[in-house]
N, CA, C and O atoms as CSV, one atom per row, in Angstrom:
chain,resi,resn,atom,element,x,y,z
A,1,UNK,N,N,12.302,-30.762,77.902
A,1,UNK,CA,C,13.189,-29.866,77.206
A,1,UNK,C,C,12.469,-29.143,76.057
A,1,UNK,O,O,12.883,-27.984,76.030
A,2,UNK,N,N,11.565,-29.364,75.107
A,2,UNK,CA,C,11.038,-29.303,74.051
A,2,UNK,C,C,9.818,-28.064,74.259
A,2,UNK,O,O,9.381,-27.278,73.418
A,3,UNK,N,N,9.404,-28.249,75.950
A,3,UNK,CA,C,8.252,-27.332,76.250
A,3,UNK,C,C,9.408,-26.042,76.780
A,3,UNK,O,O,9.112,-24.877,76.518
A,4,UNK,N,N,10.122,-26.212,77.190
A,4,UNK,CA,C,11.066,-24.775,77.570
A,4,UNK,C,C,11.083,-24.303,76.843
A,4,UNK,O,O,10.585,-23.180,76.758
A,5,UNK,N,N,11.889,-25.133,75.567
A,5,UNK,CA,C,12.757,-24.232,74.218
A,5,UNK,C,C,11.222,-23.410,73.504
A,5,UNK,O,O,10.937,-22.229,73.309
A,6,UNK,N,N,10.569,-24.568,73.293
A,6,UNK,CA,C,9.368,-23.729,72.961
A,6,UNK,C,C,8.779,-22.685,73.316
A,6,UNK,O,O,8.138,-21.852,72.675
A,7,UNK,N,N,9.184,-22.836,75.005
A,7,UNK,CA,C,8.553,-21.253,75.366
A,7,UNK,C,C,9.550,-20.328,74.883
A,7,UNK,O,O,9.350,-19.612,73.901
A,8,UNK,N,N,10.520,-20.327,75.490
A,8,UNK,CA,C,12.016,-19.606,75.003
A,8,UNK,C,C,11.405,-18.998,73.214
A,8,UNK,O,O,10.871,-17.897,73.076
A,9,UNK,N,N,11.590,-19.780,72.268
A,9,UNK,CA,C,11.095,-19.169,71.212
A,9,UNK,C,C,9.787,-18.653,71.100
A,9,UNK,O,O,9.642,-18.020,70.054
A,10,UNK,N,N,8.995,-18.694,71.665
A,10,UNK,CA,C,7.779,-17.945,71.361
A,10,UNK,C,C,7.749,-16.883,72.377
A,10,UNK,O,O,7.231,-15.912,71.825
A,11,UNK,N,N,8.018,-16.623,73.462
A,11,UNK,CA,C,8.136,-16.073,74.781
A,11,UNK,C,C,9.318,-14.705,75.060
A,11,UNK,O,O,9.251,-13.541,75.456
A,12,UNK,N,N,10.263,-15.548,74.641
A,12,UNK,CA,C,11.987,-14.958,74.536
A,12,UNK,C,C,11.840,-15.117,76.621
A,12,UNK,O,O,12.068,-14.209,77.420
A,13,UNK,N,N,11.490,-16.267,76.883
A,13,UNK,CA,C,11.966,-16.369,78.852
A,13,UNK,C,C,13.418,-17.103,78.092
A,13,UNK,O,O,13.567,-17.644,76.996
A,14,UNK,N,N,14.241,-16.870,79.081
A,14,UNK,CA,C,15.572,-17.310,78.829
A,14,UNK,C,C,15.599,-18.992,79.704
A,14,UNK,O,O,14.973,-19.370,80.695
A,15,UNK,N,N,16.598,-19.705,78.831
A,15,UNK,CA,C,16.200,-21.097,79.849
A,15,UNK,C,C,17.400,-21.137,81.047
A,15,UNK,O,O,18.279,-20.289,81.199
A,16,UNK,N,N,17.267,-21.898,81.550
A,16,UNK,CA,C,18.600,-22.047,83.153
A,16,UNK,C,C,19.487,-22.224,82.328
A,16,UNK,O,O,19.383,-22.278,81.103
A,17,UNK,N,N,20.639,-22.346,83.151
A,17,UNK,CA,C,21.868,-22.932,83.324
A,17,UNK,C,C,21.636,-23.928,83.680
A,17,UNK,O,O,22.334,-24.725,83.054
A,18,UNK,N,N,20.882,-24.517,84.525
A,18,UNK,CA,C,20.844,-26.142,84.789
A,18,UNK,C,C,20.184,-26.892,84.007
A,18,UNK,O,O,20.118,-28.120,84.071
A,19,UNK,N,N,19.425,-25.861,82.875
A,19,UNK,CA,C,18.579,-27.105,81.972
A,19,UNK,C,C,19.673,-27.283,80.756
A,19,UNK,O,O,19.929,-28.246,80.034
A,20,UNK,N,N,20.107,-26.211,80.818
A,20,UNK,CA,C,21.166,-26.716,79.505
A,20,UNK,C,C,21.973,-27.429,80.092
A,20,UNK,O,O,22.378,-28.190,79.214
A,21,UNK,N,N,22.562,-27.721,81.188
A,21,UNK,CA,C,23.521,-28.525,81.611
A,21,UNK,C,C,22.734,-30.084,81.508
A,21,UNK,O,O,23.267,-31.141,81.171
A,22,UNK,N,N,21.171,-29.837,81.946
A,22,UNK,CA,C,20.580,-31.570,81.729
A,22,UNK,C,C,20.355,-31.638,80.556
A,22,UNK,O,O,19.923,-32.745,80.232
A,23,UNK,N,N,20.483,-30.754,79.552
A,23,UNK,CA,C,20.211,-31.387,78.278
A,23,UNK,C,C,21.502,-31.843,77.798
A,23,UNK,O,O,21.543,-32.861,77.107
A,24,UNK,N,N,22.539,-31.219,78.079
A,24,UNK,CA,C,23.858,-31.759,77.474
A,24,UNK,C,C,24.341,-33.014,77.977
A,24,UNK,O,O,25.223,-33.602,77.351
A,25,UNK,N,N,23.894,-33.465,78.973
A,25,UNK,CA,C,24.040,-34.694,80.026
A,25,UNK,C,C,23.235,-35.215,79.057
A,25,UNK,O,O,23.846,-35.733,78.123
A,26,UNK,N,N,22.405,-35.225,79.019
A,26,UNK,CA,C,21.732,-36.407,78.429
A,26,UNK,C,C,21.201,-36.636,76.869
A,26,UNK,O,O,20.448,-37.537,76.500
A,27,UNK,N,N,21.873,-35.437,75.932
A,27,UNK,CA,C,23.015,-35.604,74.974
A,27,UNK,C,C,23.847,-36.740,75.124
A,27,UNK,O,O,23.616,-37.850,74.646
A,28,UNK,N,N,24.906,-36.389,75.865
A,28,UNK,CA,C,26.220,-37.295,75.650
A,28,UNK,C,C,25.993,-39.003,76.316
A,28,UNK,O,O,26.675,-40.018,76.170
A,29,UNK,N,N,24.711,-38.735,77.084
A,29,UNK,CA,C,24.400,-40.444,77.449
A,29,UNK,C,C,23.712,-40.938,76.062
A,29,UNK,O,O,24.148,-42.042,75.736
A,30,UNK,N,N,22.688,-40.375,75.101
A,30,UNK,CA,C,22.069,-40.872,73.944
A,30,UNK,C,C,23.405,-41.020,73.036
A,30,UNK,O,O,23.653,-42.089,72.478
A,31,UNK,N,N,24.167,-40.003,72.931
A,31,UNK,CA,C,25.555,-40.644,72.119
A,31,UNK,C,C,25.811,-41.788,72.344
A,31,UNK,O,O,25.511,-42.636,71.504
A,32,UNK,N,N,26.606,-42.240,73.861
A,32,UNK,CA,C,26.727,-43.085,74.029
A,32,UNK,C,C,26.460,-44.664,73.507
A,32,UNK,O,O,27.183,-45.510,72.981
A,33,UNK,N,N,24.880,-44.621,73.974
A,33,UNK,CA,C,24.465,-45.604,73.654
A,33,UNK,C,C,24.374,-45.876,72.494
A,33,UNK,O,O,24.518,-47.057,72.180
A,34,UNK,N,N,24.042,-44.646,71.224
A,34,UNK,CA,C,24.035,-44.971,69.715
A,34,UNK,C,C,25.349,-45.506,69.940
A,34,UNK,O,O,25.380,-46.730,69.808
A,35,UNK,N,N,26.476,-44.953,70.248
A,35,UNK,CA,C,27.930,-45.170,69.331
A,35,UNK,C,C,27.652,-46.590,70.014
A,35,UNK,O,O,27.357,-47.283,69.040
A,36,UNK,N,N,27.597,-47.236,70.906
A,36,UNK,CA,C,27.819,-48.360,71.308
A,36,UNK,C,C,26.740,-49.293,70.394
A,36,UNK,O,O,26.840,-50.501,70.175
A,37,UNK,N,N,26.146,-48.776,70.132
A,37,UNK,CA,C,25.044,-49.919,69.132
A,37,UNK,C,C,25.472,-50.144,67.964
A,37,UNK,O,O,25.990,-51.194,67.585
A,38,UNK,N,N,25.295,-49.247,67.376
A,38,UNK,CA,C,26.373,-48.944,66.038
A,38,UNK,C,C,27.488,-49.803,65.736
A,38,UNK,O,O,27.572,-50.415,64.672
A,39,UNK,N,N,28.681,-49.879,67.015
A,39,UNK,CA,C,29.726,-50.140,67.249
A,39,UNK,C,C,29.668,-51.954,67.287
A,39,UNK,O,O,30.355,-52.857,66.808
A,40,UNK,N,N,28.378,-51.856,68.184
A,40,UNK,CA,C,27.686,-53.724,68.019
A,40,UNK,C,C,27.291,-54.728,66.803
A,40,UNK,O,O,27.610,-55.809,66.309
A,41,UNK,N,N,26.305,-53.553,66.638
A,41,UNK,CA,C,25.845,-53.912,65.112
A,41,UNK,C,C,26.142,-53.416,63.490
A,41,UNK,O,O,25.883,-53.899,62.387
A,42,UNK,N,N,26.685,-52.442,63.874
A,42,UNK,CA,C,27.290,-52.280,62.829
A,42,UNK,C,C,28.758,-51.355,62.585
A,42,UNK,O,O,28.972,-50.177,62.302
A,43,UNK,N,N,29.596,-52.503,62.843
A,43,UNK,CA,C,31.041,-51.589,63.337
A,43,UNK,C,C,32.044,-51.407,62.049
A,43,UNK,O,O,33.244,-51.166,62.184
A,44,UNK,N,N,31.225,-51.592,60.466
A,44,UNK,CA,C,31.569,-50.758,59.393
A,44,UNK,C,C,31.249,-49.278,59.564
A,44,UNK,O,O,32.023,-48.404,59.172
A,45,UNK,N,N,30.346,-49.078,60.026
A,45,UNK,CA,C,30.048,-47.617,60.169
A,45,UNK,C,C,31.030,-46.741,61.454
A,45,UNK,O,O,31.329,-45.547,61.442
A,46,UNK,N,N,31.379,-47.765,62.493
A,46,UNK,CA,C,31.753,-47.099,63.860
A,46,UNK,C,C,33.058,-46.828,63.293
A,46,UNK,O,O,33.687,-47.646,62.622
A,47,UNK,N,N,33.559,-45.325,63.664
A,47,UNK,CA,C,35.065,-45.085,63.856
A,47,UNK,C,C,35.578,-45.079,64.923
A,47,UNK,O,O,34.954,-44.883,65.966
A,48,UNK,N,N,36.767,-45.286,64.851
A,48,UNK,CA,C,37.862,-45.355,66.184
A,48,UNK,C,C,37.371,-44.131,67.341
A,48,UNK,O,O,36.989,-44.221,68.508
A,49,UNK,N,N,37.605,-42.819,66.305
A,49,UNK,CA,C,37.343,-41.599,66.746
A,49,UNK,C,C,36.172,-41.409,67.260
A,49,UNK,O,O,35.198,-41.885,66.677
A,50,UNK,N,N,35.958,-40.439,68.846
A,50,UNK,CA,C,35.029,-40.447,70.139
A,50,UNK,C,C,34.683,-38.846,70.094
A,50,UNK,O,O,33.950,-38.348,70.948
């Protein structure tokens, strides 16, 4: 992801539709797992709210 965007800003190539769709996928799986750790180890910090 990091070598696209990079080109994208230095370049101006536009990125897919499917890479932003795998980056947002796997966004919301790294959420995941923070909120669930968080939520483990430290569930003063975790809110109800998702």
């Amino acid at each position: 992801m990091r070598k696209q965007r990079n080109i994208n800003d230095y370049e101006g190539d536009p990125i897919s539709d499917q890479a932003v769709i795998e980056c947002i996928k796997q966004a919301e799986q790294l959420y995941q797992v923070v909120y669930s750790w968080i939520a483990d180890n430290r569930p003063d910090l975790a809110s109800n709210e998702k």
